[in-house]
TORKERO-645600 format. One record per residue: residue number from 1; residue in three letters; chain; x, y, z of N, C-alpha, C in turn. Coordinates in Angstrom, 1 decimal. Example, Ala and Ser with C-alpha at 12.3 -4.5 7.8 and 13.67 -1.06 7.14 Angstrom:
(1 'ALA' 'A' (13.2 -5.7 7.8) (12.3 -4.5 7.8) (13.2 -3.3 7.8))
(2 'SER' 'A' (12.8 -2.2 7.1) (13.7 -1.1 7.1) (12.9 0.0 7.9))
***
This chain:
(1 'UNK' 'A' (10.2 144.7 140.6) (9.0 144.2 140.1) (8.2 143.7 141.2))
(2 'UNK' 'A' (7.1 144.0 141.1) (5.8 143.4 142.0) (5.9 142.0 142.3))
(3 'UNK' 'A' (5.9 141.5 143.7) (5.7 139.9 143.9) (4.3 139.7 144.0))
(4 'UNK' 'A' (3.4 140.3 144.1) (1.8 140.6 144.6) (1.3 140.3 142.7))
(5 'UNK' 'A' (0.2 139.3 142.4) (-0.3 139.0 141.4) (-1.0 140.2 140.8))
(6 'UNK' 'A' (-0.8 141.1 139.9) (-1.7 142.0 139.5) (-3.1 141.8 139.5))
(7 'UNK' 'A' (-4.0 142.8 139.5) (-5.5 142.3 139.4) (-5.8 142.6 137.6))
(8 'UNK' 'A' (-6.2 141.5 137.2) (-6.2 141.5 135.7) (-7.8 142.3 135.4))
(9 'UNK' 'A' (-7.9 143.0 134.1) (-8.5 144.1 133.6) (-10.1 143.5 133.5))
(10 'UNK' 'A' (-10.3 142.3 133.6) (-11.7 142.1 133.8) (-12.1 142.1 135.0))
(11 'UNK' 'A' (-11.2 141.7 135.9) (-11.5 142.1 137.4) (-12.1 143.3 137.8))
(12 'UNK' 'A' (-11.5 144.1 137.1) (-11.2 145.8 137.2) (-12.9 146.1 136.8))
(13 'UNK' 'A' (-13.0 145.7 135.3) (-14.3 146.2 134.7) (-15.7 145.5 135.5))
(14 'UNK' 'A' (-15.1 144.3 136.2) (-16.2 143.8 136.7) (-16.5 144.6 138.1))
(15 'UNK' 'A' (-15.9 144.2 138.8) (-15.9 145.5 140.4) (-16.0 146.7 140.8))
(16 'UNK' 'A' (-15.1 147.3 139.4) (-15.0 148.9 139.3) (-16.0 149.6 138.6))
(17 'UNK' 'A' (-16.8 148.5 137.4) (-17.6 149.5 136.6) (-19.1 148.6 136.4))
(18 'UNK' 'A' (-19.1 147.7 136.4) (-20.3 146.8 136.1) (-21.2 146.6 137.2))
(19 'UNK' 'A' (-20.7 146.4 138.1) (-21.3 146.0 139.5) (-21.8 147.4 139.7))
(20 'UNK' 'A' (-20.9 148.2 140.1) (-21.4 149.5 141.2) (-22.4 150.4 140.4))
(21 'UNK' 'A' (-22.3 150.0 139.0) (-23.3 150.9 137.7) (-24.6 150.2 138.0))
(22 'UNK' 'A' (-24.7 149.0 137.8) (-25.8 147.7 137.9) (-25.8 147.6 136.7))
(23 'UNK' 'A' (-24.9 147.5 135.6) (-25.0 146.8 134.2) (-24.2 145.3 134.1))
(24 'UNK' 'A' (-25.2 144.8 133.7) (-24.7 143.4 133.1) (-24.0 143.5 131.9))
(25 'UNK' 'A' (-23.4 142.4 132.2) (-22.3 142.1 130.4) (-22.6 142.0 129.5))
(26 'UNK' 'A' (-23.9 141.8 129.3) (-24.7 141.8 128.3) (-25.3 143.3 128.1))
(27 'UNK' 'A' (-25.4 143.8 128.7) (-26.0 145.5 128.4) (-24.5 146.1 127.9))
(28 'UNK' 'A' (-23.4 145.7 128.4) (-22.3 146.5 128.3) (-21.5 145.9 126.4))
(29 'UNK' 'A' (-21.7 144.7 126.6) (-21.6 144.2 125.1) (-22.4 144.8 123.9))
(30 'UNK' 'A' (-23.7 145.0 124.2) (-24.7 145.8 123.2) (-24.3 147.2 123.1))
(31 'UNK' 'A' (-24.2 147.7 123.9) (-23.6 149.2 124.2) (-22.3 149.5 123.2))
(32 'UNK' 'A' (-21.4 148.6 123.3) (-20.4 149.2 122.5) (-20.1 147.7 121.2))
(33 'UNK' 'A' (-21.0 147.4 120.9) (-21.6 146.6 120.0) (-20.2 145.2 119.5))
(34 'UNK' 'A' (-20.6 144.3 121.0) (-19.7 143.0 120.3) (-20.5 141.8 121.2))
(35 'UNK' 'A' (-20.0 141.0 120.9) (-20.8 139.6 121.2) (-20.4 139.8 123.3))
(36 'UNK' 'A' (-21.7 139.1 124.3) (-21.6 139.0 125.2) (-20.3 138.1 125.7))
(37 'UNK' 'A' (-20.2 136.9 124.6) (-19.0 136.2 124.6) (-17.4 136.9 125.6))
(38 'UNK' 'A' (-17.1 137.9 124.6) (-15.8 139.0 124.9) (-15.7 139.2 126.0))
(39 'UNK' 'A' (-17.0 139.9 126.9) (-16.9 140.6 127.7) (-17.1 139.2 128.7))
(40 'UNK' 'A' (-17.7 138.4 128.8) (-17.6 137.2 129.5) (-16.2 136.6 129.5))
(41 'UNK' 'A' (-15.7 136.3 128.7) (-14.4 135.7 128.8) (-12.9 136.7 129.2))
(42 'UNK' 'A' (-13.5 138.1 129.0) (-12.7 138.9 130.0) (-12.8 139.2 130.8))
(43 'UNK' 'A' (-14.2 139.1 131.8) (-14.0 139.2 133.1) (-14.1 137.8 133.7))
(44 'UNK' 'A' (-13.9 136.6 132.8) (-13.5 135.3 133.8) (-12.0 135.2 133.6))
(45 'UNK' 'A' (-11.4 136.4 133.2) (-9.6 136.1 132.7) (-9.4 135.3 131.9))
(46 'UNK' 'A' (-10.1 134.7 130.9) (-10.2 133.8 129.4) (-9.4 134.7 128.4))
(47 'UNK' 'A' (-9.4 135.9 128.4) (-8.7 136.5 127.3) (-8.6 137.8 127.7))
(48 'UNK' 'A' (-7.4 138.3 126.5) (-6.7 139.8 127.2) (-7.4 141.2 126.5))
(49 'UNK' 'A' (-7.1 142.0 126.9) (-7.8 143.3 126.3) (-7.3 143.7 124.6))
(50 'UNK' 'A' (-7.5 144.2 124.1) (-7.2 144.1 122.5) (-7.3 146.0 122.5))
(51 'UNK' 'A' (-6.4 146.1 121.6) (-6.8 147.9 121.5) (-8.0 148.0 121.0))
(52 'UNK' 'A' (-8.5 147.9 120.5) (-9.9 147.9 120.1) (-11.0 147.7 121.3))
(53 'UNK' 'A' (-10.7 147.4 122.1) (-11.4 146.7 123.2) (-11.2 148.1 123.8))
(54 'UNK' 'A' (-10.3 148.4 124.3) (-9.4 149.1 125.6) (-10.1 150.7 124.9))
(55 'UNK' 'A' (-10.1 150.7 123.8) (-10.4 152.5 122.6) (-11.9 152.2 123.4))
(56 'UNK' 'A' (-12.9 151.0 123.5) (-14.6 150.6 123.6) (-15.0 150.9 125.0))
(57 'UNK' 'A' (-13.8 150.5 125.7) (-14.0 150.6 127.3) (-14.3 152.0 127.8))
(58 'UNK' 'A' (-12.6 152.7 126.8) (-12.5 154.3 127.5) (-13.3 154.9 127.4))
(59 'UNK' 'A' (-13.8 154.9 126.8) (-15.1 155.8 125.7) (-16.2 155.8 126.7))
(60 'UNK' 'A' (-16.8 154.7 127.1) (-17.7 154.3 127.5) (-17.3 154.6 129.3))
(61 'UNK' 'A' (-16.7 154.4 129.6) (-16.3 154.6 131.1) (-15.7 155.8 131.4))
(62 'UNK' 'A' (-15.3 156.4 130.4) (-14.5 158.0 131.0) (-12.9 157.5 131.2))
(63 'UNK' 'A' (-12.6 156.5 130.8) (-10.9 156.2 130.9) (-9.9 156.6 129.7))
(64 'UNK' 'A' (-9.3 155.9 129.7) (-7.9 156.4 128.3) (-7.8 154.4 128.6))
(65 'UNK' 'A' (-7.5 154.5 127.1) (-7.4 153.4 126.3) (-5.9 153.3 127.5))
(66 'UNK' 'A' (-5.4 153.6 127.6) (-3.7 153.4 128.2) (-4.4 152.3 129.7))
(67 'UNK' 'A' (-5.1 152.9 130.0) (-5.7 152.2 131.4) (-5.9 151.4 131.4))
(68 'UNK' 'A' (-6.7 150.9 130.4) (-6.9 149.0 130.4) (-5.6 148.6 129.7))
(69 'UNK' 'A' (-5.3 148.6 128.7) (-3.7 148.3 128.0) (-2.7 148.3 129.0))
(70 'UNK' 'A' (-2.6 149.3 130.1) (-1.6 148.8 131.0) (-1.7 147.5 132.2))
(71 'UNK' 'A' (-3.4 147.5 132.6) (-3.9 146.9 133.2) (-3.4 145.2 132.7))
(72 'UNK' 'A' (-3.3 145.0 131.6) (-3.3 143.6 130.7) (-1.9 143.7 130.9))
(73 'UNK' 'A' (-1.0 144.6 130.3) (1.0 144.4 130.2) (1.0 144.2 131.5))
(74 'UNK' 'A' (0.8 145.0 132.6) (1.4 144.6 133.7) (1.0 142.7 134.2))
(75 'UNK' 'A' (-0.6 142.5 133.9) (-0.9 141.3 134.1) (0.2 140.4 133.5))
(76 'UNK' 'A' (0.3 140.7 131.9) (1.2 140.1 131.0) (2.5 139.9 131.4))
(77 'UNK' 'A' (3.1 141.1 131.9) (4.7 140.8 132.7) (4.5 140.1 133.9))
(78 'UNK' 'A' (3.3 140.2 134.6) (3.5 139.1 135.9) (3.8 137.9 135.5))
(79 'UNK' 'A' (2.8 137.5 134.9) (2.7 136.2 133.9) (3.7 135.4 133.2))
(80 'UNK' 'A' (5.2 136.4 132.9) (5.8 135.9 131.8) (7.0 135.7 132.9))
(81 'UNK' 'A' (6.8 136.4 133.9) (7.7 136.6 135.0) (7.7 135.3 135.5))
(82 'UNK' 'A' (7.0 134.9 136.1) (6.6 133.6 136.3) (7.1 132.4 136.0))
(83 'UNK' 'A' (7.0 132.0 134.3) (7.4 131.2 133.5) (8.4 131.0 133.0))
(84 'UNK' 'A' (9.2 132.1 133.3) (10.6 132.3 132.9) (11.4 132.0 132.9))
(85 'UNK' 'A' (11.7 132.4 134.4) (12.7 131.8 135.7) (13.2 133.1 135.3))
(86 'UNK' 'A' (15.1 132.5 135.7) (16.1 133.3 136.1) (16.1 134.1 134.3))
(87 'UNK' 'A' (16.4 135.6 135.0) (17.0 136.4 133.4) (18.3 136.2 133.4))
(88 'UNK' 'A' (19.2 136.7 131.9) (20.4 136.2 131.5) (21.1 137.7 132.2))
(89 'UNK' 'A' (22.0 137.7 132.6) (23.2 139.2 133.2) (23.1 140.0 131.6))
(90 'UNK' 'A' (22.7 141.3 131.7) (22.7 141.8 130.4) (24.1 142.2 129.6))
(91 'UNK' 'A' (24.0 142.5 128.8) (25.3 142.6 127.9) (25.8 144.1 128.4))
(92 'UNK' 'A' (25.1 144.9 128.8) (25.6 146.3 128.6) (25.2 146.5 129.9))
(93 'UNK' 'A' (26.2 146.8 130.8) (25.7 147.6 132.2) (26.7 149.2 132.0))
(94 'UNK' 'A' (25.8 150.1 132.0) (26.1 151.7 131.9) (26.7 151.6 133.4))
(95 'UNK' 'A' (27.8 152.4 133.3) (29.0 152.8 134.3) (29.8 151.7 134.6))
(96 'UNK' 'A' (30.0 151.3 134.0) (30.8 149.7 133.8) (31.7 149.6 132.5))
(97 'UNK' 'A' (32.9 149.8 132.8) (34.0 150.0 131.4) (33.8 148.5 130.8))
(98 'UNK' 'A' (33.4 147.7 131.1) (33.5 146.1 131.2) (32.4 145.5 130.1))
(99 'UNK' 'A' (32.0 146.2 129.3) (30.7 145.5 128.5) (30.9 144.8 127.0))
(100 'UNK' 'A' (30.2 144.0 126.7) (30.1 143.9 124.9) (29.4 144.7 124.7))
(101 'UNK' 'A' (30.3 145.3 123.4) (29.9 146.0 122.3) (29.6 145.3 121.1))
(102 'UNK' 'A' (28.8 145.9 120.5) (28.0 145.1 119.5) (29.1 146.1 118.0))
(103 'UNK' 'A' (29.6 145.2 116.9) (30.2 146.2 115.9) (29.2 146.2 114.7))
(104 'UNK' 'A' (28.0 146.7 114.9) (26.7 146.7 113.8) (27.5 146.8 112.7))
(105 'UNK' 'A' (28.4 147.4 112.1) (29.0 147.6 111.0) (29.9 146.6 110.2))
(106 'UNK' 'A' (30.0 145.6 111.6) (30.4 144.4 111.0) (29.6 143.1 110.6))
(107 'UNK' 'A' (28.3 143.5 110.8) (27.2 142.6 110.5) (26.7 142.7 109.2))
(108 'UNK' 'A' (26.9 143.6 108.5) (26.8 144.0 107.1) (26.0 144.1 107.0))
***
């Protein structure tokens, strides 16, 4: 996993497509019809991308919905990474005779 802070997906729309275009947030909110609000609070990192958002973006920029969606998860796992701390040793290590097994059939 990355130790480097990911660049979160408003960063992206702001540097990569708003700036170098010369559209404001407000031209870009009318364009794919939602309040200036959204698009302000996603490029101050206030809020995450939404599939609906990410389907508005691609369309409009020549991307795939997957681009901004991964943009946010990766942000999202840095994030959670963070807050976490230490993970638990997992139950099942493949090539290891040594694991719990789960007996689903005894769970009823």
């Amino acid at each position: 996993m990355t130790k480097r802070k990911p660049t979160p997906p408003g960063e992206i729309l702001q540097e990569e497509y708003l700036t170098p275009l010369g559209l404001t947030q407000k031209e870009l909110a009318d364009h794919i019809g939602c309040d200036v609000k959204v698009i302000n609070r996603l490029v101050n990192n206030r809020t995450r991308i939404t599939a609906s958002l990410a389907l508005k973006l691609a369309a409009v920029f020549n991307t795939s919905p997957e681009f901004w969606l991964n943009a946010q998860k990766t942000v999202d796992i840095y994030e959670a990474s963070q807050n976490i701390g230490q993970l638990s040793a997992p139950l099942i290590v493949l090539g290891n005779t040594a694991y719990h097994q789960i007996d689903y059939a005894s769970l009823g």
